[in-house]
C-alpha positions in Angstrom: 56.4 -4.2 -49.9 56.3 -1.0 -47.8 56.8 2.3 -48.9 60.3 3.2 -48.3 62.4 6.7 -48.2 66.4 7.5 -48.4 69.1 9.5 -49.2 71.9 8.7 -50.9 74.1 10.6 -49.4 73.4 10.9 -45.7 72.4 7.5 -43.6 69.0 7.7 -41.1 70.0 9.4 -38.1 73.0 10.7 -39.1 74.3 14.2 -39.5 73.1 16.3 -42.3 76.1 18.0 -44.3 77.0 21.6 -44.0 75.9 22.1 -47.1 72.6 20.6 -47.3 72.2 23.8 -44.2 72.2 27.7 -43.8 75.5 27.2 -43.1 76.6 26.1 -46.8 75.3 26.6 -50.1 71.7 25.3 -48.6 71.1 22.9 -51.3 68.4 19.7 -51.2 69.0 17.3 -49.7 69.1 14.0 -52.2 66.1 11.8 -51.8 65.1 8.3 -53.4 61.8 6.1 -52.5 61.0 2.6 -53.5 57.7 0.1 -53.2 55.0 2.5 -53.7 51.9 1.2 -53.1 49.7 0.9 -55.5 46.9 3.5 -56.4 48.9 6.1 -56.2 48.9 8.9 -58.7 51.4 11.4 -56.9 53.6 12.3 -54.1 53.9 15.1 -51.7 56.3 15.9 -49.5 56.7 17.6 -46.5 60.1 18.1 -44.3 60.2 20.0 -41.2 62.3 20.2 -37.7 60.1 19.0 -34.6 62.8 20.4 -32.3 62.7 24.4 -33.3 62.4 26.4 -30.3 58.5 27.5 -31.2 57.2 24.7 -32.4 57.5 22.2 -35.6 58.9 24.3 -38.3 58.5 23.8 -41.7 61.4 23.6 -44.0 60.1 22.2 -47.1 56.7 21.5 -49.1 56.4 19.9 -52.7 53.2 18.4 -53.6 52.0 16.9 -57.1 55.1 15.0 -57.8 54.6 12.5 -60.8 53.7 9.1 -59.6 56.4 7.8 -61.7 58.8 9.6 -59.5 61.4 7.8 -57.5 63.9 10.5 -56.8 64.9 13.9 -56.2 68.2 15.1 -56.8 70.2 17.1 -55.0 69.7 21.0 -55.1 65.8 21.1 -56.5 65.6 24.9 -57.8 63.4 27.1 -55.3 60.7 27.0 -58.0 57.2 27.6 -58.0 56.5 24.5 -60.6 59.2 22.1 -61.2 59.6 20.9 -65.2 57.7 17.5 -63.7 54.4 19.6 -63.0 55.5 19.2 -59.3 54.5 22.7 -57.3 56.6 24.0 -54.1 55.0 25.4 -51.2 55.9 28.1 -48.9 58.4 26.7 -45.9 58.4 29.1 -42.5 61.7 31.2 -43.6 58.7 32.7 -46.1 59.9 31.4 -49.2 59.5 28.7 -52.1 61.4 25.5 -51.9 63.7 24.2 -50.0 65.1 26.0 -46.9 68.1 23.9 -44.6 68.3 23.2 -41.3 69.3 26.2 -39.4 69.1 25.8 -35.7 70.2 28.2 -33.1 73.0 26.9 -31.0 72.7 23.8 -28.7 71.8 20.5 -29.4 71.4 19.1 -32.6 67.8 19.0 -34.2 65.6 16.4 -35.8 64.8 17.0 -39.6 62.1 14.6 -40.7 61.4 14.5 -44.3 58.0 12.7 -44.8 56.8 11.5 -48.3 53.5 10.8 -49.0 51.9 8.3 -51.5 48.8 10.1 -53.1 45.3 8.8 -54.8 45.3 11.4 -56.8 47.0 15.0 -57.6 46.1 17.9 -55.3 45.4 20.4 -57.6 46.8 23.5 -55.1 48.4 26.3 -56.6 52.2 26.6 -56.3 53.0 28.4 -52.8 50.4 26.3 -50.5 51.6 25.7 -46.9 52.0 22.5 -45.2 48.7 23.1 -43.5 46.9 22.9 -46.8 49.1 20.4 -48.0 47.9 17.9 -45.0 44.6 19.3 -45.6 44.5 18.2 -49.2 46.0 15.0 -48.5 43.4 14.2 -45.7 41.6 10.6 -46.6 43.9 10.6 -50.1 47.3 9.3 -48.7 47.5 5.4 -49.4 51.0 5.4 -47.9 53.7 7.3 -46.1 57.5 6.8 -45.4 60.1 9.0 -43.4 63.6 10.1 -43.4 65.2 12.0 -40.7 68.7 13.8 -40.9 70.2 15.6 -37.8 72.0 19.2 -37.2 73.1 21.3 -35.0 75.6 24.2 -34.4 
């Protein structure tokens, strides 16, 4: 079995609801995995919109998720440390937790939501960026799986 990633609520590909967005309450998006593989001991995860204007922007970072972990529900609280022992990182709006799509006008974006299987816990403090995220997960990942959600205004 491969490592697989979902939502729930919102098919591959399709469009990301307003409220999920800057435009609504900007609430997380509802996640669930299946078929880890085995040796791993947490998940990160890391969701960000290859389409901005500047370059990849990052709109989410959680890392240390229990390995027992198979979900996350909609609305995670912008928290530092989640009652799991999960930590959030910093996304590019400059703050903890989640942060929605928010593109300017035009064509819709690309929100890719990548979930990584870990060998072990990463140990950063709460507030890391993805670039120390991917740095800590470099030769630790034993598998990977994506989701992508689109929006535009």
């Amino acid at each position: 079995m491969t490592l697989t990633l979902t939502s729930p609520a919102i098919g591959h590909g399709e469009t990301i609801p307003k409220k999920h967005t800057c435009d609504g309450a900007d609430v997380s998006v509802p996640l669930v995995w299946r078929d880890p593989p085995a040796g791993g001991q947490s998940f990160a995860l890391i969701a960000d919109d290859p389409d901005a204007p500047g370059g990849t922007w990052v709109h989410w970072v959680l890392y240390d998720l229990p390995a027992d972990t198979r979900d996350l529900p909609e609305g995670v609280p912008r928290d530092k440390t989640l009652p799991s022992g999960a930590r959030q990182g910093k996304n590019d709006f400059g703050r903890i937790g989640y942060g929605g799509p928010c593109p300017p006008p035009g064509r819709p974006h690309r929100y890719v939501f990548t979930l990584y299987a870990v060998d072990r816990k990463l140990n950063l403090a709460p507030g890391a960026t993805k670039a120390q995220v991917v740095s800590a997960l470099e030769s630790h990942t034993v598998g990977q799986a994506q989701w992508m959600g689109r929006y535009g205004r």
